[in-house]
One Martini backbone bead per residue (centre of mass of N, CA, C, O) as a GRO file, in nm:
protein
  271
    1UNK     BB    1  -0.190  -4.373  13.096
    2UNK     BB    2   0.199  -4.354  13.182
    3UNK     BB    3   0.462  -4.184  13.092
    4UNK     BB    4   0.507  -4.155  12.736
    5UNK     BB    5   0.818  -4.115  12.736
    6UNK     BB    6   0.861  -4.396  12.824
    7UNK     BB    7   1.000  -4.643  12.642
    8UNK     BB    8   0.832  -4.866  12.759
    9UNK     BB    9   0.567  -4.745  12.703
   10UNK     BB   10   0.584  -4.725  12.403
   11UNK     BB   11   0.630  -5.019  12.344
   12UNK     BB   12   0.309  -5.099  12.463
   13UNK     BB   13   0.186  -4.908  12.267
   14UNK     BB   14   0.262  -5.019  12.003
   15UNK     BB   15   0.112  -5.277  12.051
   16UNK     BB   16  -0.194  -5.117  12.099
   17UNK     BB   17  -0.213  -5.028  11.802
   18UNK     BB   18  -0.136  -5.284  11.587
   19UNK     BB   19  -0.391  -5.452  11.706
   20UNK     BB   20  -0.631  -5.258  11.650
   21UNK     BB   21  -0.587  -5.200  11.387
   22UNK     BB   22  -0.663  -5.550  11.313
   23UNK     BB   23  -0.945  -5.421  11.423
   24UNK     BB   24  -1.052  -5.117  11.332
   25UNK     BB   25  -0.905  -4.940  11.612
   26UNK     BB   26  -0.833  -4.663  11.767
   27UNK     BB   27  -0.612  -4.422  11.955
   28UNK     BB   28  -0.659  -4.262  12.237
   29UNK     BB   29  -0.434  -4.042  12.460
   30UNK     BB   30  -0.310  -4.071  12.795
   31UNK     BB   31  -0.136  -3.878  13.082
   32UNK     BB   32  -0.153  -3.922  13.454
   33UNK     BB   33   0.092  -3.891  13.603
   34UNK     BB   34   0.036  -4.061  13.850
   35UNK     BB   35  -0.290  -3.904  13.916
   36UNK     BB   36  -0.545  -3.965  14.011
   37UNK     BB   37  -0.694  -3.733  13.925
   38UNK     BB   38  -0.596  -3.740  13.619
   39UNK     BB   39  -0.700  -4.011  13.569
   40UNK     BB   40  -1.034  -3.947  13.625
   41UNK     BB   41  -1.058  -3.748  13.428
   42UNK     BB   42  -0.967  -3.939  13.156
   43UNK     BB   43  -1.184  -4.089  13.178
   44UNK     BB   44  -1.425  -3.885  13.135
   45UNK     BB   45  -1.355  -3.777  12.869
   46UNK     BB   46  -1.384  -4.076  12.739
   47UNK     BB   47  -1.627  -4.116  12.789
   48UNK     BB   48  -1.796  -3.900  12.648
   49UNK     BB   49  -1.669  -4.000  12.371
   50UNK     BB   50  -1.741  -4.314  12.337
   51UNK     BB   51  -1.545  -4.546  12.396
   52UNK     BB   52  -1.525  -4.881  12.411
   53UNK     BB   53  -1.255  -4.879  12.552
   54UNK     BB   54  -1.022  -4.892  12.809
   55UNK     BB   55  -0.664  -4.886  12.881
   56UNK     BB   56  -0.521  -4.937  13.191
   57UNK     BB   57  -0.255  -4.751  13.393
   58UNK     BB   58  -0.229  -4.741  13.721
   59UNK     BB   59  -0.230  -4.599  14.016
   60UNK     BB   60  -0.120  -4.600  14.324
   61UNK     BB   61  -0.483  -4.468  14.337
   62UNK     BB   62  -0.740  -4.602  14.159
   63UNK     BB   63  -1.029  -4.645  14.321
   64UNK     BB   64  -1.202  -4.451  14.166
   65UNK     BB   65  -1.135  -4.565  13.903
   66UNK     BB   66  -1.293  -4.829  13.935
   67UNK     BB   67  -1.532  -4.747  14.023
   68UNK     BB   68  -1.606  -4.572  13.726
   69UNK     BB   69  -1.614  -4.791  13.565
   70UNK     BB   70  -1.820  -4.966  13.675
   71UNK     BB   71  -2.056  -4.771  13.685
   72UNK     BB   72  -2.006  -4.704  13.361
   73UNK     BB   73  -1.961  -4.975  13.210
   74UNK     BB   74  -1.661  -5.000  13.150
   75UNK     BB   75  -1.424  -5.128  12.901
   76UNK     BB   76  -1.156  -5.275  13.107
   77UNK     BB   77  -0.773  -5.263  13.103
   78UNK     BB   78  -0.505  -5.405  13.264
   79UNK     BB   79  -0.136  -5.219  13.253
   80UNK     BB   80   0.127  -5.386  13.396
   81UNK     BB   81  -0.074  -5.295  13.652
   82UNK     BB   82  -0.210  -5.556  13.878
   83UNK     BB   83  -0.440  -5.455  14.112
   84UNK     BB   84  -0.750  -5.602  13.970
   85UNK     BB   85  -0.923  -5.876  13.937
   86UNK     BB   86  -1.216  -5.738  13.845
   87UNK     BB   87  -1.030  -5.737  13.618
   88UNK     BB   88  -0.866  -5.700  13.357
   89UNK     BB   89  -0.509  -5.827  13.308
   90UNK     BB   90  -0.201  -5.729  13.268
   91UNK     BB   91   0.170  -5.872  13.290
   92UNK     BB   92   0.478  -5.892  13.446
   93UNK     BB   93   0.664  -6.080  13.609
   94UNK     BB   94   0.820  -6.021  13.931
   95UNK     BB   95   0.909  -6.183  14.194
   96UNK     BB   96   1.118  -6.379  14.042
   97UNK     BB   97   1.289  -6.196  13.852
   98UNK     BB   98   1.403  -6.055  14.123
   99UNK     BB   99   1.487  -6.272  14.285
  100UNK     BB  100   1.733  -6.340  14.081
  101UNK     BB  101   1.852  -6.141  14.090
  102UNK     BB  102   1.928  -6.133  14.409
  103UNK     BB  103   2.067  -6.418  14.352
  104UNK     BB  104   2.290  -6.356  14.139
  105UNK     BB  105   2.466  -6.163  14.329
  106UNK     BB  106   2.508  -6.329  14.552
  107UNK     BB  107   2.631  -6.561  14.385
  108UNK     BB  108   2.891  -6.338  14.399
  109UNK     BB  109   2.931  -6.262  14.674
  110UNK     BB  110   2.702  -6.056  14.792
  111UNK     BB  111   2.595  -5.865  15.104
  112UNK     BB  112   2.510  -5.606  14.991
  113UNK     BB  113   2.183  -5.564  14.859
  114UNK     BB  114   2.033  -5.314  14.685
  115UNK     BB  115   1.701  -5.104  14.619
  116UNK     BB  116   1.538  -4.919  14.327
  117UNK     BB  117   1.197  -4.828  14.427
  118UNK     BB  118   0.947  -4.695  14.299
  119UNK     BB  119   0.618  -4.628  14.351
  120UNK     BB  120   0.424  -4.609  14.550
  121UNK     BB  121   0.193  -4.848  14.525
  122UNK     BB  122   0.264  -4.983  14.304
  123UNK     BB  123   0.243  -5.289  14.199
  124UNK     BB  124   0.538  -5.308  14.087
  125UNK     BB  125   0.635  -5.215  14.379
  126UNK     BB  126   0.549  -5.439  14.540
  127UNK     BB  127   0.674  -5.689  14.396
  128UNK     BB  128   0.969  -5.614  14.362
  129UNK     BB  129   0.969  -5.627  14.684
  130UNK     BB  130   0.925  -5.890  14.726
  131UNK     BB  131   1.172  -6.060  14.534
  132UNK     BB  132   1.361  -5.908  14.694
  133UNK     BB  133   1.340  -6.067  14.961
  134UNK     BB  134   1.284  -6.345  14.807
  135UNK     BB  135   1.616  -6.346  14.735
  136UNK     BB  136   1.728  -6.322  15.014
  137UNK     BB  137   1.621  -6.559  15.172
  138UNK     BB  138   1.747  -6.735  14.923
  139UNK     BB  139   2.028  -6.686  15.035
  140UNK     BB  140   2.066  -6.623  15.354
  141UNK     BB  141   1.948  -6.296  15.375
  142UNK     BB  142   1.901  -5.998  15.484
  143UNK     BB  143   1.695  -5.764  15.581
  144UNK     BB  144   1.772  -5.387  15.543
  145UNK     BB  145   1.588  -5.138  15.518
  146UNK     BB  146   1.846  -4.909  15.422
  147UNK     BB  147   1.853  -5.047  15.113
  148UNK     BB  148   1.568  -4.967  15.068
  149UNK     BB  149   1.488  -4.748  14.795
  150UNK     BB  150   1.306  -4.426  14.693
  151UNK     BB  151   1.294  -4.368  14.340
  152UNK     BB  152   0.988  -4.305  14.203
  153UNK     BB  153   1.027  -4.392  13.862
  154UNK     BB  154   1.283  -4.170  13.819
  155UNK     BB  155   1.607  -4.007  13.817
  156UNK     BB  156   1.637  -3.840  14.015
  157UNK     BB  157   1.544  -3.997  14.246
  158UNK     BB  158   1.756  -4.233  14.188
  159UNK     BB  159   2.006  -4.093  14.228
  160UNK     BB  160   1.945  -3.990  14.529
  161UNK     BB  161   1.904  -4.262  14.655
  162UNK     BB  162   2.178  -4.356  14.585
  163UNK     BB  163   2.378  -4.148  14.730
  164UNK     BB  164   2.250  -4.252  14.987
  165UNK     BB  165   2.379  -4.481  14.991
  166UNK     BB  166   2.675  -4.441  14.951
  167UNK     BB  167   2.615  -4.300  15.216
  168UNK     BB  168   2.717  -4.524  15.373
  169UNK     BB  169   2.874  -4.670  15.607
  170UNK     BB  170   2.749  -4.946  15.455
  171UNK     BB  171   2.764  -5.000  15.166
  172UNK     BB  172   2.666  -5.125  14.868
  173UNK     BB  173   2.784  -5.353  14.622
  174UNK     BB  174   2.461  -5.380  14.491
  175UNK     BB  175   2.212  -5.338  14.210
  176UNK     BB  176   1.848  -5.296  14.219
  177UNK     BB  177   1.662  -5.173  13.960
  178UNK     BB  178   1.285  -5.133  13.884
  179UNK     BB  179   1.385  -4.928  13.626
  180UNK     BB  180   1.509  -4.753  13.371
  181UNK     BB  181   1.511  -4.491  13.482
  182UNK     BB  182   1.639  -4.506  13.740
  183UNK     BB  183   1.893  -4.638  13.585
  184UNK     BB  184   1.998  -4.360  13.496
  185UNK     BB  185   2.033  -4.236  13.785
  186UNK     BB  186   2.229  -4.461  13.902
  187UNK     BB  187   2.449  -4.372  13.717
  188UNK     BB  188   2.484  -4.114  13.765
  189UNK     BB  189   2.587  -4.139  14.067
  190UNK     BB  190   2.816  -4.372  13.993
  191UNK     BB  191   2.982  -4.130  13.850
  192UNK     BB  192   2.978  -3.908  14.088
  193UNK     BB  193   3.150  -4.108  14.246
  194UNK     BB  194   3.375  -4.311  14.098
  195UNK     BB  195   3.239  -4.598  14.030
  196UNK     BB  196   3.294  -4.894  13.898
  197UNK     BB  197   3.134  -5.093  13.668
  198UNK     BB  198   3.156  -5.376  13.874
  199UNK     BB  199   3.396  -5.363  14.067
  200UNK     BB  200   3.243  -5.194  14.313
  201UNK     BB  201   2.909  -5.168  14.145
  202UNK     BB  202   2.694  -5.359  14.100
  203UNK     BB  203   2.455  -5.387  13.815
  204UNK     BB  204   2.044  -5.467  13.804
  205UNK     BB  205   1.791  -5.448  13.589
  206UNK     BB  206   1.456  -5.346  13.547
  207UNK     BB  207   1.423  -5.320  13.221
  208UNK     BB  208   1.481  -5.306  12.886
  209UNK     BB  209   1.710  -5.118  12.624
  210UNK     BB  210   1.800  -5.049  12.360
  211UNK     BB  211   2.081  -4.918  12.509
  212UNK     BB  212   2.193  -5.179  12.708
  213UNK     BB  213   2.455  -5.303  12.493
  214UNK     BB  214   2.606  -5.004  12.470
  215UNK     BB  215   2.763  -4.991  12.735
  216UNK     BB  216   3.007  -4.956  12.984
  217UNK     BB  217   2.904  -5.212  13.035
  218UNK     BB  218   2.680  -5.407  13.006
  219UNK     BB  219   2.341  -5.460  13.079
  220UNK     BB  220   2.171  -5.607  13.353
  221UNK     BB  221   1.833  -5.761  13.257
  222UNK     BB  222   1.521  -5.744  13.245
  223UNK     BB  223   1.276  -5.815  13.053
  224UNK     BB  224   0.952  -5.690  12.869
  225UNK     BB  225   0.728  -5.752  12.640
  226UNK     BB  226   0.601  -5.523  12.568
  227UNK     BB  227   0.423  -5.564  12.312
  228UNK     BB  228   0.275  -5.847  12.422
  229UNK     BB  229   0.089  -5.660  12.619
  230UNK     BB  230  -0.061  -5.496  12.481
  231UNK     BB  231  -0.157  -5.723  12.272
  232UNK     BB  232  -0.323  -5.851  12.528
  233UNK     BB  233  -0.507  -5.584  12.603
  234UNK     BB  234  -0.652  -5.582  12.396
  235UNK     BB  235  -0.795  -5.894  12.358
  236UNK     BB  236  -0.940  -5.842  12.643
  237UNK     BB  237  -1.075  -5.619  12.510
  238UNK     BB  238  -1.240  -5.792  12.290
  239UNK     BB  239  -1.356  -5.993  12.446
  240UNK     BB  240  -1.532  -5.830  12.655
  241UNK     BB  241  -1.710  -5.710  12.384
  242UNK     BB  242  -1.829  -5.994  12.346
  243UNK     BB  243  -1.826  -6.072  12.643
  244UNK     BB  244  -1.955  -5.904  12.940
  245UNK     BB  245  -1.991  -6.195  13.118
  246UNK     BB  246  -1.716  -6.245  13.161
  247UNK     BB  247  -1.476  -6.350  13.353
  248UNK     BB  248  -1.191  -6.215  13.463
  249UNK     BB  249  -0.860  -6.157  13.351
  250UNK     BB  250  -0.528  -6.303  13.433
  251UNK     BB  251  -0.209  -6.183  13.297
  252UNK     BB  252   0.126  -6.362  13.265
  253UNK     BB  253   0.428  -6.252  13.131
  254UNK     BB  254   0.769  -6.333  13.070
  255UNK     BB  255   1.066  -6.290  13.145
  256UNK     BB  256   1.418  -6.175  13.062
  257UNK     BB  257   1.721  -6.287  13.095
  258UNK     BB  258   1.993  -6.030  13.041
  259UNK     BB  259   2.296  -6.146  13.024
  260UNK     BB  260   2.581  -5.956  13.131
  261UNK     BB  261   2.811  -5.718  13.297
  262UNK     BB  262   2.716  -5.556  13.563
  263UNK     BB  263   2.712  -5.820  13.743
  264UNK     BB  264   3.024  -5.928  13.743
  265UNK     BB  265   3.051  -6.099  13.451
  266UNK     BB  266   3.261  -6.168  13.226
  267UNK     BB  267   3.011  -6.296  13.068
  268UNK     BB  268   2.727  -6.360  12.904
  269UNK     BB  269   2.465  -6.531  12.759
  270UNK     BB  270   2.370  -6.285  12.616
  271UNK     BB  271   2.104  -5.981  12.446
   0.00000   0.00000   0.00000
């Protein structure tokens, strides 16, 4: 697992726990603040333990982990970021989900869309940069370089993300920020900056959380199932440890469009 302070992976946890529990298994947490060495090293010390099955968020170089569990035929899930195929994995929609982002702010007329983009290599940061271009593409907008910013998935480095958009030529009118942490630092810039959302500086974002309706404005964003992620990671992971001989298995998830007023419509359509 990684970065278990994140709410987002709190509420992950919180799904691999409950459904764990109603299976009689325990459950051991670590977290490898996305470095493959800590990675590495949290698999051996699991192994060791002789625990049943790890669920692991990869780093965005996990090639070593990869190898490591099936060397040691260790039963593993990939949860939250699909890396490979040759695993069992589940994961939220993330494609679609971000080009909707980016087609919702065309459709409101800006022509000027960043993103602010996740920690280089993570699957998921790689996907909603996808989502993200094929969003622009379906607008009939150009993708321009300058504009997609590497936020690094922490509040600190996507403020500065921010700030270096704010600080362009010509800046952007709108931001589609690619997860929650990011999204504390973004309103951080544009408070610094002095930038009233949504008039000046549109936002919408990756992952939704406990007080994202209770900003003014409320904010718009993908929402992603946390809870039924993580149960649906046990689940895979327990149909494993009953037939190890089983072809593995990708699960995607569906995001939900909480639409609010931060990307400057003036009523949201729920939250």
């Amino acid at each position: 697992m990684t970065v278990i302070t994140n709410p987002y992976f709190t509420e992950v946890v919180q799904g691999i726990e409950d459904e764990l529990a109603r299976d009689g298994y325990g459950l051991l947490l670590g977290d490898s603040h996305d470095d493959p060495e800590r990675e590495l090293g949290l698999l051996h010390d699991l192994h060791q333990r002789r625990v049943d099955g790890v669920i692991l968020a990869p780093s965005g170089d996990a090639r070593r982990a990869f190898r490591y569990v099936r060397q040691q035929s260790i039963p593993t899930v990939l949860v939250d970021r699909m890396a490979n195929p040759e695993l069992d994995q589940v994961g939220t929609q993330n494609l679609e989900p971000t080009a909707l982002l980016v087609s919702h702010l065309a459709d409101l007329g800006h022509r000027r869309i960043a993103i602010v983009a996740g920690l280089e290599g993570l699957a998921t940061t790689t996907e909603r940069l996808r989502g993200y271009r094929l969003g622009l593409r379906r607008s009939g907008l150009q993708f321009v370089p300058e504009l997609a910013a590497a936020g690094d998935s922490m509040a600190e480095p996507a403020r500065r993300a921010v700030a270096g958009l704010l600080g362009l030529a010509n800046p952007p009118t709108a931001l589609v920020v690619g997860n929650n942490y990011m999204t504390i630092g973004a309103m951080r810039a544009l408070r610094e900056a002095q930038l009233a959302i949504p008039d000046e500086v549109a936002l919408v974002a990756f992952d939704d959380f406990e007080w994202a309706d209770l900003f003014t404005p409320r904010l718009t964003t993908m929402a992603q199932p946390c809870r039924e992620m993580g149960a649906s990671a046990v689940r895979l992971l327990l149909s494993q440890l009953a037939d190890p001989s089983r072809a593995p298995r990708s699960i995607r998830l569906a995001a939900e469009f909480m639409h609010r007023e931060s990307c400057g419509c003036s009523s949201g359509s729920g939250g």
